[in-house]
PAZAPA-4460 file (N, C-alpha, C; in steps of 0.05 Angstrom, whole numbers, plus 32768, in hexadecimal, padded with zeros to 4 digits):
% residues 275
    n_x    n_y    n_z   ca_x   ca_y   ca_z    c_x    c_y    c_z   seq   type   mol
   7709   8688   8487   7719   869E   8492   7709   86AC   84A8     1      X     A
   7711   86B2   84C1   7705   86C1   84DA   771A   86DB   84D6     2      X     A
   76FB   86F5   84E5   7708   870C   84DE   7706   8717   84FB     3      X     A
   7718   872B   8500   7719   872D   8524   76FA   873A   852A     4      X     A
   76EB   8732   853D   76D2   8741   854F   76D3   8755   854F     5      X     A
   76B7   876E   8552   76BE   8781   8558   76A6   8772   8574     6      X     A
   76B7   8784   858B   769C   8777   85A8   7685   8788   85A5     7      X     A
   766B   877F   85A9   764F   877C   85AC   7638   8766   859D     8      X     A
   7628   8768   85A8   7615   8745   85A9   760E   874E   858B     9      X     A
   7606   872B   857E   7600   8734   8560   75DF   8736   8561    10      X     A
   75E3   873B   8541   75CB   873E   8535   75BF   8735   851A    11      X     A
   75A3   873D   851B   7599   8732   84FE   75A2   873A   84E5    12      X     A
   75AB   873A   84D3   75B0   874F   84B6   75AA   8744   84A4    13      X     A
   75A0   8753   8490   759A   8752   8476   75A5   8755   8465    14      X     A
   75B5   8749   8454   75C4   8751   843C   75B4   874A   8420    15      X     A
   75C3   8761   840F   75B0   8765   83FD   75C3   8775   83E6    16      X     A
   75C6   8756   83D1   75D5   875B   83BF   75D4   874B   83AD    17      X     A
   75D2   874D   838D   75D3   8736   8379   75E9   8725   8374    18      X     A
   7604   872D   8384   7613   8721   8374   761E   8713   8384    19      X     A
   7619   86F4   838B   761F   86DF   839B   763A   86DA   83A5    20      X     A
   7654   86E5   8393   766B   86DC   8395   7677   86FC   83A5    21      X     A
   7670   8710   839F   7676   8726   83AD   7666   8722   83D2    22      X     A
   7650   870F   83DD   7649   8712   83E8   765B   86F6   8402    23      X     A
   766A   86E8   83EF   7673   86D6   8409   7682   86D6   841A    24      X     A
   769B   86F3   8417   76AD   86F4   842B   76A4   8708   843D    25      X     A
   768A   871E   8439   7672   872E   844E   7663   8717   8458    26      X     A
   7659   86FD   8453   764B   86F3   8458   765F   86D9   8476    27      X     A
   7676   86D4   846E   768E   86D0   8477   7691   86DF   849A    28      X     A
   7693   86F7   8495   7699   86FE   84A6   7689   8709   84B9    29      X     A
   7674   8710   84B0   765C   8712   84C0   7654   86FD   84D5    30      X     A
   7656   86EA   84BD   7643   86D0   84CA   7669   86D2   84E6    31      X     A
   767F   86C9   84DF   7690   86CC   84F4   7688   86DF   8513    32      X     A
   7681   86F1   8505   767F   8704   8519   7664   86FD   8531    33      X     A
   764E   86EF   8529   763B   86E1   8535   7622   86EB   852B    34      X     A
   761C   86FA   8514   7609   8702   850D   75F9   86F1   8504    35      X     A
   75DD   86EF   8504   75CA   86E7   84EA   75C6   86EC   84DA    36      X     A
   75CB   86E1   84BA   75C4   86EF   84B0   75B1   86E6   8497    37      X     A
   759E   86FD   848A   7590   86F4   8477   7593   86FF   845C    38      X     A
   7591   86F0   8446   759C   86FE   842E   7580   86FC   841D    39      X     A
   7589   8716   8407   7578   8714   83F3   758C   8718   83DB    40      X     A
   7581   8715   83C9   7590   8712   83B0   7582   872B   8398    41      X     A
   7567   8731   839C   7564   873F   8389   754E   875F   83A1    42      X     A
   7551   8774   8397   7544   878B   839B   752F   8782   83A7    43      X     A
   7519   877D   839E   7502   8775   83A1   74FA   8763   83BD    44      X     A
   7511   8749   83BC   7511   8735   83C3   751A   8749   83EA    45      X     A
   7531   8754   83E1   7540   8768   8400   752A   8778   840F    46      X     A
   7511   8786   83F4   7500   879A   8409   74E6   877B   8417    47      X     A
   74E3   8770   8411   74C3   875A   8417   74D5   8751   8430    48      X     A
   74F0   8742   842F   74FC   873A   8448   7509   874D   8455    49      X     A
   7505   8765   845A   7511   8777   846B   74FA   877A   8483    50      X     A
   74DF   8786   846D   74C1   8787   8476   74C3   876F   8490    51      X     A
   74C0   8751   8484   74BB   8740   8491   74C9   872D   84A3    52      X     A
   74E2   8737   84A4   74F5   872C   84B1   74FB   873B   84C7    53      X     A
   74FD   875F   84BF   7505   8770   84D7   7523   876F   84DB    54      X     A
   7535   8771   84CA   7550   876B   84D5   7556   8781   84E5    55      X     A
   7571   8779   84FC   757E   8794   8504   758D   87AD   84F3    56      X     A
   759A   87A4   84D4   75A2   87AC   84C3   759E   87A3   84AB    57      X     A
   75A6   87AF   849B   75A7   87B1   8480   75C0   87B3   8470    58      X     A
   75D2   87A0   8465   75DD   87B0   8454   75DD   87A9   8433    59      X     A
   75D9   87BA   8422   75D0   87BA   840E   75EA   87C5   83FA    60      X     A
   75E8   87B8   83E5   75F7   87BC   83CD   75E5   87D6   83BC    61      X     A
   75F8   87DD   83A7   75ED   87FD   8394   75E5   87EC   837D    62      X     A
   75F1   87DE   837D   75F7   87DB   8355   75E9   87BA   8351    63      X     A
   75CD   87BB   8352   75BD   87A6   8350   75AF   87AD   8330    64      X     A
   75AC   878E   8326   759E   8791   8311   757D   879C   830B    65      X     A
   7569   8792   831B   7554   879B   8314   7551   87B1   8321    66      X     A
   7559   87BD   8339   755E   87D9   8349   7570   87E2   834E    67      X     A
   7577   87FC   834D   7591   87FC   8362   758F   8803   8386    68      X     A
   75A3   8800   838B   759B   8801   83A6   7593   8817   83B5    69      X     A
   759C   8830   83A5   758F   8849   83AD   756D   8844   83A7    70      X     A
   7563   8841   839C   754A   883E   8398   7535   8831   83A9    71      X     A
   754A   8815   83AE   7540   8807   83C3   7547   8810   83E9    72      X     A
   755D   881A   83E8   7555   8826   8403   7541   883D   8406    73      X     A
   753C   884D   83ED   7524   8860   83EF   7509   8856   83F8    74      X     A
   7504   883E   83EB   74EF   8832   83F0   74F0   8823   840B    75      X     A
   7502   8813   8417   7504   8814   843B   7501   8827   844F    76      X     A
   750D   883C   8445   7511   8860   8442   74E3   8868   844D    77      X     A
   74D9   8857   8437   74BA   8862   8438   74AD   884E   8443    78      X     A
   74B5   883A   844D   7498   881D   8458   74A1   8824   847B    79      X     A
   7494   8826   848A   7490   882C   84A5   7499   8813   84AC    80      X     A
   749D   87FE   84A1   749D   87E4   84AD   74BE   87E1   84B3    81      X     A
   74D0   87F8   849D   74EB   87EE   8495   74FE   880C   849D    82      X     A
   74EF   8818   84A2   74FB   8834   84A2   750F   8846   84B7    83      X     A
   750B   8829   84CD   751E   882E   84DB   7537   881E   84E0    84      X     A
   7535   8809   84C7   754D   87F5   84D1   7563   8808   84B9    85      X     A
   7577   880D   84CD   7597   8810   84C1   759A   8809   84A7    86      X     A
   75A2   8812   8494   75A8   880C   8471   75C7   8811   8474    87      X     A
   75D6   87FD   8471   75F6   8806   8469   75FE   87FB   8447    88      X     A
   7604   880E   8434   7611   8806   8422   762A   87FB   841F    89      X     A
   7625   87E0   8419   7646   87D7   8411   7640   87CB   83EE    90      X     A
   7657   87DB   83E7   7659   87E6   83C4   7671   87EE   83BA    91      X     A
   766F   87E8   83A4   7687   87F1   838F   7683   8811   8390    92      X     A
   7665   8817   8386   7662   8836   837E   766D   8849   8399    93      X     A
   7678   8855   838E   7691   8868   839F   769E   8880   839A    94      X     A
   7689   888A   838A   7692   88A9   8388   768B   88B1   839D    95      X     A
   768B   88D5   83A0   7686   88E1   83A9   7661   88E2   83A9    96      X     A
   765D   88E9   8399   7640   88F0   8394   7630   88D8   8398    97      X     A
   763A   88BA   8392   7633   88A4   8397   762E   88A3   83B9    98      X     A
   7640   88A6   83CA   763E   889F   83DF   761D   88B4   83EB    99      X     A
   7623   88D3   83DF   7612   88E2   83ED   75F5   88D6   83E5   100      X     A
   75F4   88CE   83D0   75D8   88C4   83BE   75CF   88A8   83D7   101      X     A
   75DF   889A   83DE   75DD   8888   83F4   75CD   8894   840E   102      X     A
   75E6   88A3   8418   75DB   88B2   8433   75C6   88C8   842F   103      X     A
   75C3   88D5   841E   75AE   88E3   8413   758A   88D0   8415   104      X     A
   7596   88BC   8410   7579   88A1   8408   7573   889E   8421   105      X     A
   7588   88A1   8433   757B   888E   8452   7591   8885   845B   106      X     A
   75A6   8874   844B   75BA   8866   8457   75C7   8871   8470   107      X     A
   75C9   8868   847F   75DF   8877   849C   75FE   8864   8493   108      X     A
   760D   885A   847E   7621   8858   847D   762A   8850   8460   109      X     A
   7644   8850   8458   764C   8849   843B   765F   883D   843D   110      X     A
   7664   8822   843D   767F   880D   8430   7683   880C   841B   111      X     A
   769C   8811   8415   7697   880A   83F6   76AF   87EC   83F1   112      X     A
   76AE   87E3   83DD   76BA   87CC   83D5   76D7   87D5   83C3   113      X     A
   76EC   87C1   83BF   76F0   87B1   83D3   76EF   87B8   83F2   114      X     A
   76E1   87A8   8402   76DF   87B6   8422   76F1   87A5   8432   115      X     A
   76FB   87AD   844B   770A   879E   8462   76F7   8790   846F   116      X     A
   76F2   877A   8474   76DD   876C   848B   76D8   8770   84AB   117      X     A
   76EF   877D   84AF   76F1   878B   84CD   76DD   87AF   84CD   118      X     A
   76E6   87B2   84B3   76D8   87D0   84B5   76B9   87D1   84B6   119      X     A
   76B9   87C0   84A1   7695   87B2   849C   768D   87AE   84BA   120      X     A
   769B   879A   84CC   7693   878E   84E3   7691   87A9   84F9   121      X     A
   76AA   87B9   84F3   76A5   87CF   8509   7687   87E1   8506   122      X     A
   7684   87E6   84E8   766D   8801   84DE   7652   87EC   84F1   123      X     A
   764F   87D7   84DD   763A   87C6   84EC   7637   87BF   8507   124      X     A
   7651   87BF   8518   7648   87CD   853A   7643   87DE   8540   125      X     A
   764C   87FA   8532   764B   8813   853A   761F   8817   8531   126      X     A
   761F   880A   851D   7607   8820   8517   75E9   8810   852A   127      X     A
   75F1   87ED   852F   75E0   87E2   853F   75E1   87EF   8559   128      X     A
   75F5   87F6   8566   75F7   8809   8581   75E9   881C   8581   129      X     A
   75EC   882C   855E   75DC   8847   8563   75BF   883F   856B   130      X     A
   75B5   8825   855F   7593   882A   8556   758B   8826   857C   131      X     A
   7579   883C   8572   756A   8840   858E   755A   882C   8595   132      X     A
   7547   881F   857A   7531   8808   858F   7549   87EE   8590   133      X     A
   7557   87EC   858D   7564   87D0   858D   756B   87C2   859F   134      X     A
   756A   87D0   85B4   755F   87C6   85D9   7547   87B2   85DF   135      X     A
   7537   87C8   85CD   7519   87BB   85CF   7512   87A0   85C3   136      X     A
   751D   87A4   85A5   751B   8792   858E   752C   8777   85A0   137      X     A
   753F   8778   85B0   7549   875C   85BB   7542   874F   85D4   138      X     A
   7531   8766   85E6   7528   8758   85FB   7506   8746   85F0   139      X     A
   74FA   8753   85D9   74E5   8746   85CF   74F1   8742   85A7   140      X     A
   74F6   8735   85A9   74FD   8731   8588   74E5   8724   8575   141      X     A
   74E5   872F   8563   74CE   8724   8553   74CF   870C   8544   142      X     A
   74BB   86FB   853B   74C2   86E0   852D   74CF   86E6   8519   143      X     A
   74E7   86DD   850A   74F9   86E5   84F8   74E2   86DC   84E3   144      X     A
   74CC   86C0   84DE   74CA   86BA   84CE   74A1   86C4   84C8   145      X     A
   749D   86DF   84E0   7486   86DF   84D7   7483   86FF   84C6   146      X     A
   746C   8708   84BD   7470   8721   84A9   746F   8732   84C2   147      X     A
   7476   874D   84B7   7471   875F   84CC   745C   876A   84D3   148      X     A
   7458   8773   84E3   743E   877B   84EE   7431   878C   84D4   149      X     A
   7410   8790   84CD   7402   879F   84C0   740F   8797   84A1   150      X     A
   741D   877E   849B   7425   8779   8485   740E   8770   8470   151      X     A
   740E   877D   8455   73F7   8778   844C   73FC   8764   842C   152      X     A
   73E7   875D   841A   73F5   8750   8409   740C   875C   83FA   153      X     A
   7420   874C   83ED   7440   875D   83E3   743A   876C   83D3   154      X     A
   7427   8767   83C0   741C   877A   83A2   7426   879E   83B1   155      X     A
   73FE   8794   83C4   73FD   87AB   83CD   740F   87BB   83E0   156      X     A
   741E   87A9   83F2   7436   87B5   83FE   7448   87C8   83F1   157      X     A
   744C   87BA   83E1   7463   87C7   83CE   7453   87E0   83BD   158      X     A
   7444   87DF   83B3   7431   87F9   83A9   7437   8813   83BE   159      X     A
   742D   880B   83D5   742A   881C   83F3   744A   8832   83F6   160      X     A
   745F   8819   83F1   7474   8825   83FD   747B   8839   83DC   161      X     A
   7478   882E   83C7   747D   8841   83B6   7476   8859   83AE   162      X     A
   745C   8859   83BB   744E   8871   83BD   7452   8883   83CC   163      X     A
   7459   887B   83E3   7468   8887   83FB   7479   8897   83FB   164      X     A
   7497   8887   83ED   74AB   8885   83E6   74AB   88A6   83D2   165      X     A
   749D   889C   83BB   7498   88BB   83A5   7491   88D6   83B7   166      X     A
   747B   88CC   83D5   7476   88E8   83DE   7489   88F1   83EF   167      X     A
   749C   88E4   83FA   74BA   88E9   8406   74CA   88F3   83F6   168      X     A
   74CA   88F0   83DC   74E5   88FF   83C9   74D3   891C   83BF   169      X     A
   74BD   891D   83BC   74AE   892F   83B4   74AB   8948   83D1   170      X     A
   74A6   8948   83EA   74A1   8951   8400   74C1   895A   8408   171      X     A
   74D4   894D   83FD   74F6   8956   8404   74F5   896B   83F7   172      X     A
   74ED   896C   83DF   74FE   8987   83D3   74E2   898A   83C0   173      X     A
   74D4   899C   83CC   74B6   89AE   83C2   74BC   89C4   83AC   174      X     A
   74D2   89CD   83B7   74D8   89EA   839C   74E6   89DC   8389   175      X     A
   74F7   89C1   838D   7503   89BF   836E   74FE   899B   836A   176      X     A
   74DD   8993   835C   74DA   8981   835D   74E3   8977   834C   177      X     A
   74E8   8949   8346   74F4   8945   8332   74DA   8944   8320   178      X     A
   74DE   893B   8308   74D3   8930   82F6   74CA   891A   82F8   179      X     A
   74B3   890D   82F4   749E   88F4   82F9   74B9   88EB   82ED   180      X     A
   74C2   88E3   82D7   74DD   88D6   82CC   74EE   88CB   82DD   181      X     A
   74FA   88E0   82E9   7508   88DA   8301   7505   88DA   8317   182      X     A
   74F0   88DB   831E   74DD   88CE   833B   74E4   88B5   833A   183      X     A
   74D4   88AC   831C   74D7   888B   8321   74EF   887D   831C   184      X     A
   74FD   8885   8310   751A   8877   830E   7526   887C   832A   185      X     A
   7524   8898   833F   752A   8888   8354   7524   8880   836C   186      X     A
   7514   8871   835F   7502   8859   8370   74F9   883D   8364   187      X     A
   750A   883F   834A   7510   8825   8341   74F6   881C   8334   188      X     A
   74EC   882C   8323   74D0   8826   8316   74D1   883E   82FB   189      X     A
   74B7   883A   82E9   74B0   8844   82D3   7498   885D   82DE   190      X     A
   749D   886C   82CA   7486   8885   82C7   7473   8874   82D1   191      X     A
   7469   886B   82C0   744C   885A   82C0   7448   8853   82D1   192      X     A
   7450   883F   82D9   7442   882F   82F6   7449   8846   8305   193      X     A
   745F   8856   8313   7458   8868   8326   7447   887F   832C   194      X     A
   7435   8884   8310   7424   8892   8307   740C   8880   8311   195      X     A
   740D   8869   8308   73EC   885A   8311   73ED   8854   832D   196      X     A
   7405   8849   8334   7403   883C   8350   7401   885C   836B   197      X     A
   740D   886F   8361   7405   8888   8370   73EB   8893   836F   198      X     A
   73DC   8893   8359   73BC   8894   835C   73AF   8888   8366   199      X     A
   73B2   8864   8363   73AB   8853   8370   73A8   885C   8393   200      X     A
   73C5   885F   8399   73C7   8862   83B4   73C2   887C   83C9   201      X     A
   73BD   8895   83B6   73B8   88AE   83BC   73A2   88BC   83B5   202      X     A
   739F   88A5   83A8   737D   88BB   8394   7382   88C9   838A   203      X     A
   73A2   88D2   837D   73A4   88ED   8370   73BA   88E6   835E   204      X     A
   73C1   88FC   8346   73D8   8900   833D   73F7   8900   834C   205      X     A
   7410   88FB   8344   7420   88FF   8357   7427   8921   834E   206      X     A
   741D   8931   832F   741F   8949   833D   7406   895B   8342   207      X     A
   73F2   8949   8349   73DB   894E   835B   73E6   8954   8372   208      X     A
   73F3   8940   8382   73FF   8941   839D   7411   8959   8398   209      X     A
   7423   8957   838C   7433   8979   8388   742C   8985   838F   210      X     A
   7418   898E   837B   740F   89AA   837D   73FB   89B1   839B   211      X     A
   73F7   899E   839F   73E4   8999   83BE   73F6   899E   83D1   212      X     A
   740E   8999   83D2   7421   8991   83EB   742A   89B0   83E5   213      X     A
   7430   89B7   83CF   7437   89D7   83C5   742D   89EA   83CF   214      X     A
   7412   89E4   83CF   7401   8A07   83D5   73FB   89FE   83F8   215      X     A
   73FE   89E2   8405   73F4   89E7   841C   7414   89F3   842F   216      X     A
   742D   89EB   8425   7442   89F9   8428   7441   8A17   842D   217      X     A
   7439   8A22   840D   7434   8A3A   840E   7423   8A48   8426   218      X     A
   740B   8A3D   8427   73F5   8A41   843A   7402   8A3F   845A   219      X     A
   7409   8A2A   8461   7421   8A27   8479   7433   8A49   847D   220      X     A
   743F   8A50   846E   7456   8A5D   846B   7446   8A7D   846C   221      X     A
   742C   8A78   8465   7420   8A9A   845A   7415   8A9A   8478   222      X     A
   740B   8A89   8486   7405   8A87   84A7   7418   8A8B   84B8   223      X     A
   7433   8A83   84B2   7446   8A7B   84CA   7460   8A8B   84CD   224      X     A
   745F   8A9E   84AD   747D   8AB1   84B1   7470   8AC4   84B1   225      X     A
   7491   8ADC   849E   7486   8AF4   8490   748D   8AF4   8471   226      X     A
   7496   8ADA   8469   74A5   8ADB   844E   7495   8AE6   843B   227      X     A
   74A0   8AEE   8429   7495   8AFE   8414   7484   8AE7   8400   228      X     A
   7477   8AF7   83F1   7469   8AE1   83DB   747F   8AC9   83CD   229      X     A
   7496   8AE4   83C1   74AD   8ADD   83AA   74B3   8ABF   83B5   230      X     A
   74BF   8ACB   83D1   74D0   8AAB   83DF   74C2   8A96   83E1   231      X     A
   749F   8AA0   83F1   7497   8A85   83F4   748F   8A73   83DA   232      X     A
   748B   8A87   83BB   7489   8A7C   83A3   74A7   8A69   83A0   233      X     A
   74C1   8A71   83AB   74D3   8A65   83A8   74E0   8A46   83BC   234      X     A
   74CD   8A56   83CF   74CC   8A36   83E0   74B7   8A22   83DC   235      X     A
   74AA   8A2C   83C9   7497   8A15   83C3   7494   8A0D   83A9   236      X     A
   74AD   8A0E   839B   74A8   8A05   8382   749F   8A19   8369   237      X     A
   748E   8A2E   836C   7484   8A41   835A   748E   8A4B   8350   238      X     A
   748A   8A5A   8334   749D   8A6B   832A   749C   8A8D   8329   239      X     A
   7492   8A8B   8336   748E   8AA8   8347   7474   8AAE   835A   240      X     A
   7473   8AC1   8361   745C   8ACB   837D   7440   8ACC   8376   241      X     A
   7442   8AE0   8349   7428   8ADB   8341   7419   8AC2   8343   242      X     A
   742F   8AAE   8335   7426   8A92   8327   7414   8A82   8345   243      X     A
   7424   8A85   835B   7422   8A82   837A   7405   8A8A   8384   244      X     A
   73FA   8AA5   837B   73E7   8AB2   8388   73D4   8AAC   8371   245      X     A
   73D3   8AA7   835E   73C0   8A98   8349   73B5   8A76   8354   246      X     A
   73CB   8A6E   8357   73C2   8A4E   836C   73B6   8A4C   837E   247      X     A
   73BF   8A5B   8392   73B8   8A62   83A9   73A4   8A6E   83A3   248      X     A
   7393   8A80   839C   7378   8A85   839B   736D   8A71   8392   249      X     A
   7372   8A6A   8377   7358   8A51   8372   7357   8A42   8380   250      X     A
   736B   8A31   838F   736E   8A26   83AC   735E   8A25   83BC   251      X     A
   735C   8A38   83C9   7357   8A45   83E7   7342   8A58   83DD   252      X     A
   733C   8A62   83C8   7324   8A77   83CD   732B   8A95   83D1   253      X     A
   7341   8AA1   83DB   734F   8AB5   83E3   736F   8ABA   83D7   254      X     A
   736E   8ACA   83D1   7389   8AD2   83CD   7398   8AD6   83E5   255      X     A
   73B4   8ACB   83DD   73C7   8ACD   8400   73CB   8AE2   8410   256      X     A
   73C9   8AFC   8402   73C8   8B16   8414   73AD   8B17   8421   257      X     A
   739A   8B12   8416   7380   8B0F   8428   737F   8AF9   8438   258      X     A
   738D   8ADF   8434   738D   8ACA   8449   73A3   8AD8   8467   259      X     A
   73B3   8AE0   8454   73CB   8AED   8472   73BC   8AF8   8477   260      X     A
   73A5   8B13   8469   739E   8B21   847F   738F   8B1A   849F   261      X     A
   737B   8B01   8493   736D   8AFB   8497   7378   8AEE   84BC   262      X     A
   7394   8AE5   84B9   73A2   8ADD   84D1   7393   8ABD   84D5   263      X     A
   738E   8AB1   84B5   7388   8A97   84C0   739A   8A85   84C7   264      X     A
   7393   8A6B   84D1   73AC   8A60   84DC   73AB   8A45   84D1   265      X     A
   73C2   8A34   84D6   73C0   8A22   84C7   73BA   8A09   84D9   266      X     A
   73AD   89F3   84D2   73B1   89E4   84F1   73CB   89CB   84EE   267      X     A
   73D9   89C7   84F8   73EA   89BA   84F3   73EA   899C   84F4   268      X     A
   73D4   8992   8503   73D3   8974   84F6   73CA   896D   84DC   269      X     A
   73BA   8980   84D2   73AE   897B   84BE   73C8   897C   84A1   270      X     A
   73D2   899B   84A5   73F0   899C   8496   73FE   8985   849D   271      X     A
   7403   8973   84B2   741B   8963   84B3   740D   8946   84A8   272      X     A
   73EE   8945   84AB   73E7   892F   8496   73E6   892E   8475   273      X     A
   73F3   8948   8465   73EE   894A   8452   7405   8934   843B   274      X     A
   741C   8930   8444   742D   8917   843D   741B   88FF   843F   275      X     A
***
């Protein structure tokens, strides 16, 4: 079966879905449309060939057995190598809150299933047009079949991006963190290992890093506004201004009214290396 063109030159894609028989009439019309394309079958299998293939897109299924796919675009979401290629969900999951949990992760689009093959074909022109290097990416294209640049063994690859990945959901929302629990569930892993492999890769606790990313916030904020103690305790997680100015001294040495007095400043590369 051929499905009508949408006009512009094709591209590489990656699909990324377990369930082989849901994938042949996307796989169908893509390939119609003139694309390349490359598949993976399991979570795991979608982030190592995304890394090393480089596609122009992505589109990824929700409802995978050993991950789901929110988890796994989080983690493309954190590897520098993957973080700028396009993620489109095409999926059954189709609520409301479903779709935002998508676009929330990274995704720039949501198909859901059953889908039209023309619509698929149009989103997947529209969002390759958007990507800005994709000029670049075609007048020099990279070997489809070599790793990507600075690619290191997969073990450790994959460690890197998970760790990453935890300080991206942790750094989004500082005043209302999740629970190590649900850190790792969404990112498609156990307490445990995201507990070891974050030490491993940080030298620290992940609410070591918290509380670090916490008070240098605070510290940022006691330099750079006029906010009150209360708020900045409430923008940073704390449960009030005392609890705030107890940290912050053992911290820093100074309590924050004596640091404001003081008109110190913060330097900002140093703050923007603290992620």
């Amino acid at each position: 079966m051929s499905f009508p063109q949408i006009s512009g030159s094709s591209a590489h894609l990656l699909l990324i879905d377990d369930n082989i028989d849901e994938l042949r009439l996307l796989v169908s019309a893509l390939r119609d449309a003139g694309h390349r394309l490359s598949i993976a079958f399991d979570p795991m299998q979608g982030l190592r060939r995304a890394a090393a293939l480089q596609p122009d897109l992505i589109l990824l299924d929700v409802q995978m057995n050993s991950m789901d796919g929110y988890a796994l675009c989080r983690l493309l979401k954190a590897d520098a190598a993957t973080a700028g290629i396009p993620v489109i969900f095409v999926t059954a999951a189709a609520s409301l809150e479903e779709r935002l949990t998508g676009l929330h992760g990274g995704a720039v689009d949501y198909v859901t299933k059953p889908f039209d093959p023309p619509e698929v074909l149009a989103r997947v022109a529209i969002h390759l047009a958007l990507r800005p290097d994709r000029a670049a990416r075609k007048t020099s294209p990279p070997d489809a079949d070599a790793p990507a640049q600075g690619a290191t063994d997969p073990a450790q690859r994959a460690d890197q991006v998970l760790a990453q990945a935890a300080v991206d959901l942790l750094m989004s929302d500082l005043a209302n963190p999740a629970s190590l629990a649900a850190i790792a569930a969404r990112l498609g892993t156990h307490e445990k290992r995201l507990s070891r492999v974050f030490r491993e890769q940080r030298g620290e606790t992940v609410f070591g890093f918290l509380r670090e990313a916490r008070l240098a916030k605070a510290r940022r904020l006691l330099a750079q506004s006029l906010l009150g103690m209360e708020d900045i305790a409430a923008e940073t997680g704390f449960s009030n201004g005392a609890n705030l100015a107890t940290a912050f001294r053992q911290r820093f040495g100074a309590t924050p009214s004596a640091f404001r007095r003081s008109g110190a400043a913060v330097n900002p590369s140093s703050e923007a290396q603290r992620p």
